[in-house]
N, C-alpha and C positions, 0 to 999 in steps of 0.2 A: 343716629344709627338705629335699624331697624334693631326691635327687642331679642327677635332671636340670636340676631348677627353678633350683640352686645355678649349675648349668654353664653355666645359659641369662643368668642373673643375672649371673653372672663374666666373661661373654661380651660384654653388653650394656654391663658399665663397663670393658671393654677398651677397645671401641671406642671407647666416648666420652671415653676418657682420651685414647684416639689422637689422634680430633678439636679436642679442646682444644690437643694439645701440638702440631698442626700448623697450628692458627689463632695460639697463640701466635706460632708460628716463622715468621710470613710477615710481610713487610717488603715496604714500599714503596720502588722501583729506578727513579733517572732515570739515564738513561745519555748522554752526554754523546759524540759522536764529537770527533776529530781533526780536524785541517785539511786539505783536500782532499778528505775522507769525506763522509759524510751519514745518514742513519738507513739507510739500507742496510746498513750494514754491521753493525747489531748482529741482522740478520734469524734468524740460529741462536742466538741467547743471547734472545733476549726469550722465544721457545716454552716455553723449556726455564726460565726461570724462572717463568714463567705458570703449567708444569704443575704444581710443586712449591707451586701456590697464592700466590703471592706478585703483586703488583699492581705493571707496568711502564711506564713512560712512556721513549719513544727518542725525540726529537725531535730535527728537522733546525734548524740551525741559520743567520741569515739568510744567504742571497748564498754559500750553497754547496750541492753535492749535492742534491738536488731543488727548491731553492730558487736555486738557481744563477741564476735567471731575475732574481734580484734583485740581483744584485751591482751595489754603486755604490759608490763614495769616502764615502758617510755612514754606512756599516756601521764598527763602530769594536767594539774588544775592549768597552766598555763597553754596546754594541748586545748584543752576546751574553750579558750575564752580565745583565741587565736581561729579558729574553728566558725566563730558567732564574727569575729571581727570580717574574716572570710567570707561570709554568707552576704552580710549588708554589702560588702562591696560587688561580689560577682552576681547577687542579684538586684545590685543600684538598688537597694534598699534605702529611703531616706527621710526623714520627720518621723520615724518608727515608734512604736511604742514597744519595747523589749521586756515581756512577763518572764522573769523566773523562780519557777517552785524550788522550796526548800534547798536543796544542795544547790541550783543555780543562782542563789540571790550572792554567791561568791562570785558567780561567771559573769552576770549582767552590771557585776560593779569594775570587775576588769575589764569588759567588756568599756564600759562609760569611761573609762579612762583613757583608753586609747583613741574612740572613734567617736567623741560627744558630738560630734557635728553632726551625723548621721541618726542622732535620737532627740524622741521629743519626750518620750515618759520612760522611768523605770518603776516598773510593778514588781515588788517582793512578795511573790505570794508563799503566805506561811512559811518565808523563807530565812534563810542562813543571812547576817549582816556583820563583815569584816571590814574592819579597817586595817591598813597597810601592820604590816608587820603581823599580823595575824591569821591561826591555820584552821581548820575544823578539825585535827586532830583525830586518831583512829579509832575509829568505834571497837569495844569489846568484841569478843566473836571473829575474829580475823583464824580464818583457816591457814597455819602455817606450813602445811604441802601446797596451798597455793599461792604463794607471797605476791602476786600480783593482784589478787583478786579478794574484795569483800564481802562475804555472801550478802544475801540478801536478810531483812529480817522477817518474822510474816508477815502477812497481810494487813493482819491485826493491828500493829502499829498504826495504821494509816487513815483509821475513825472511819472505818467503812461498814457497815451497821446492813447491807442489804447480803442474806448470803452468796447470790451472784455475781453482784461486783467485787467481794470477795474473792470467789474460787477466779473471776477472769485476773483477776490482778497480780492472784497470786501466783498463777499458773503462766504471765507474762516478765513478774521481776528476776532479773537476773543478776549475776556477780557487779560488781563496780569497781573500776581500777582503784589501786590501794596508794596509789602517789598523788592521786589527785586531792587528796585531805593530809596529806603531809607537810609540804614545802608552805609556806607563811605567802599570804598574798600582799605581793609590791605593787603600790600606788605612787604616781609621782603627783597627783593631784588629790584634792579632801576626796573623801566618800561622795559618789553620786556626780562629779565634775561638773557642779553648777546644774543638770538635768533636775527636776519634779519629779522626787520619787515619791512613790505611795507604797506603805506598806498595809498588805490583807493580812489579817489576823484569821484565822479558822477557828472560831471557839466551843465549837458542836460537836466530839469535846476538842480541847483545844488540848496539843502535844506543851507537857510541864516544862520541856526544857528549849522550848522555842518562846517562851513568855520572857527569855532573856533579850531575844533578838525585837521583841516587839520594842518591850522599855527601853531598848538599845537608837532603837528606832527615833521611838516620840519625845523622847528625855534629852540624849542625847545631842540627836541630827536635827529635830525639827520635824521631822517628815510628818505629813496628813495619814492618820491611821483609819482603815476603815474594815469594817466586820463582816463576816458569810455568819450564818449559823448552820454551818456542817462542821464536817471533820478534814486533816489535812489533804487530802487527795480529791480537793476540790473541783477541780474538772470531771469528775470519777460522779459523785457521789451529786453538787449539785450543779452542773454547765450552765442551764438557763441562767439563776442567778450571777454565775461568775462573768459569763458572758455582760448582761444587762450591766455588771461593777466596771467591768474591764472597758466600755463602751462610755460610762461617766466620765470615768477615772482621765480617760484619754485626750478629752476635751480640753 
């Protein structure tokens, strides 16, 4: 074979090796926000997993953060994770890798219970971990003219250290239905339904009373722990690196 022809040749199945090996490497990402939050908050982590060809769904969750308009007393933890079970099937969601922050690492484990076929990883990030019979119980500060609704707390909680991402965040959190931390979450399967979960710690600084859910995690369950050096509202504060974890982790 003429030398060019060879280079042109060699050239041709680079690329298409490339191709392959980057069609392999793209995973389906539903991202799950926190209590207070809303799909807002993953606005710099969905681009950036988009660009790297991977297919993402951030969906708001009922009677909070853009849906705030809904919040009533019949939104319940079971409303949410019914909601996620709904998403993977009317958008054939399937070998998913399902991230949820803080107050959703309760949704993503109900979530794995009912519809494990449909998941390939569960990511807790710096989040909540129940086992059956178990609630998150209601935070201090429950405003009792609005029995349905639990403010938000500031900003501040959430290890956000840039003043900007401060005032946007705090100027985006809103009330949180107050049933969805009440009622005890039913598993009819262990924690995690046989899925690979990995639990992200946020230790920069890390929230004191999520270092139960970590040890709850690694002691208990088993699960592969891995570390950000930010603060909890990790898509907030550092995306690139969550991104680049959530892209290992997935594998």
């Amino acid at each position: 074979m003429h030398r060019r022809s060879f280079l042109r040749t060699a050239t041709v199945a680079t690329l298409a090796g490339a191709t392959t090996a980057r069609a392999q490497e793209a995973y389906s990402f539903v991202l799950i926000h926190g209590a207070w939050h809303g799909a807002w908050c993953w606005q710099r982590v969905v681009p950036m997993l988009e660009s790297r060809g991977h297919r993402v769904e951030a969906p708001t969750l009922a009677g909070v953060g853009e849906r705030v308009g809904e919040l009533s007393d019949a939104i319940t933890l079971d409303t949410h994770i019914e909601e996620i079970v709904d998403l993977l099937s009317t958008r054939k969601l399937w070998n998913t890798v399902l991230v949820g922050h803080s107050y959703a690492g309760a949704v993503i484990t109900g979530v794995a219970d009912r519809v494990p076929q449909r998941l390939r990883r569960l990511v807790f990030l710096d989040a909540v971990v129940l086992e059956s019979g178990q609630s998150l119980g209601l935070p201090a500060g429950r405003d009792p003219r609005r029995p349905a609704a639990i403010p938000p707390p500031p900003a501040t909680n959430f290890g956000i250290p840039n003043p900007a991402d401060l005032a946007w965040v705090q100027q985006n959190l809103t009330a949180h239905p107050a049933r969805t931390f009440e009622p005890p979450l039913i598993l009819q399967n262990p924690v995690g339904n046989g899925i690979r979960c990995i639990y992200v710690a946020c230790n920069r600084p890390a929230m004191m009373d999520h270092a139960l859910f970590r040890r709850m995690a690694q002691v208990n369950l088993g699960w592969q722990i891995r570390e950000l050096a930010t603060g909890h509202d990790a898509m907030v504060t550092a995306p690139g690196p969550l991104v680049d974890l959530l892209e290992k982790v997935a594998v």
